[in-house]
C-alpha positions in Angstrom: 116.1 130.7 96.6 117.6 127.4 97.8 114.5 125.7 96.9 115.5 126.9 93.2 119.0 125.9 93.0 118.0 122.8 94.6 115.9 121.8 91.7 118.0 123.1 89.1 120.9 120.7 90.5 118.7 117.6 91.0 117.5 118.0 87.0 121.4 118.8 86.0 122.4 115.6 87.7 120.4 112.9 85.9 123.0 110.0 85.0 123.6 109.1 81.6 123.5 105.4 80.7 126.8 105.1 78.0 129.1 105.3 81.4 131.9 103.5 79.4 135.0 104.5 80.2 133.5 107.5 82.4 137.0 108.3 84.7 139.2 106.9 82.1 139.4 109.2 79.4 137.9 112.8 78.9 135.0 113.6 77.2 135.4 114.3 73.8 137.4 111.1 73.3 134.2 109.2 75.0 132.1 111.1 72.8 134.0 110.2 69.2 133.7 106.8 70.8 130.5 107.1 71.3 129.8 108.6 67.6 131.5 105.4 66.0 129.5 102.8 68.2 131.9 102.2 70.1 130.7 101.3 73.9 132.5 98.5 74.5 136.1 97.0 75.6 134.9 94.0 72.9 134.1 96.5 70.3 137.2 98.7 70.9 139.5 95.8 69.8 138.4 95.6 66.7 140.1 98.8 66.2 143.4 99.8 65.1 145.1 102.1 67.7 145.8 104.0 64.5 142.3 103.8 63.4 141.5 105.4 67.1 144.5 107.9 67.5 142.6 109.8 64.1 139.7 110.1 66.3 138.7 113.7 68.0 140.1 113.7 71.8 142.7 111.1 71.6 145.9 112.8 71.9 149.1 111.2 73.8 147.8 111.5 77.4 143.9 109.7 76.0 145.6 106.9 74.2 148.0 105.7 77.2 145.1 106.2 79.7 143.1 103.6 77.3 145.4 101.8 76.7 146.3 101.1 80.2 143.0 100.3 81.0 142.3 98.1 78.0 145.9 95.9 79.2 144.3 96.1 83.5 141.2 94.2 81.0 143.4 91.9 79.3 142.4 93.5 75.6 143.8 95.1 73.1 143.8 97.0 69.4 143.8 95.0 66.4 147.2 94.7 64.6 
């Protein structure tokens, strides 16, 4: 049986290569981000933070988390 479960875990476990903002924000934020080609810090910015608030995911608390992060990177929305 543990030989199973082992192998079930070690498939389940495979990384995903779009890790932006894995941590930051939850998942369907990074998802809708994800949907709109967005998978970078560079891209981000040339968003409004209106144009992402309309997004699925970003509420109040995934909006301040990104934007703290985006001001730790020295970026920011597009006015």
């Amino acid at each position: 049986m543990a030989k199973c479960l082992s192998s079930i875990c070690a498939v389940s476990h495979v990384a995903h290569s779009n890790d932006f903002l894995y941590g930051i924000i939850a998942i369907p934020a990074r998802r809708s981000l994800e949907r709109e080609k967005i998978d970078s810090l560079e891209k981000l910015s040339d968003y409004s933070e209106q144009e992402i608030r309309q997004l699925r995911g970003f509420g109040k608390n995934a909006m301040e988390k990104l934007k703290n992060h985006m001001k730790e990177h020295h970026v920011s929305f597009k006015n």
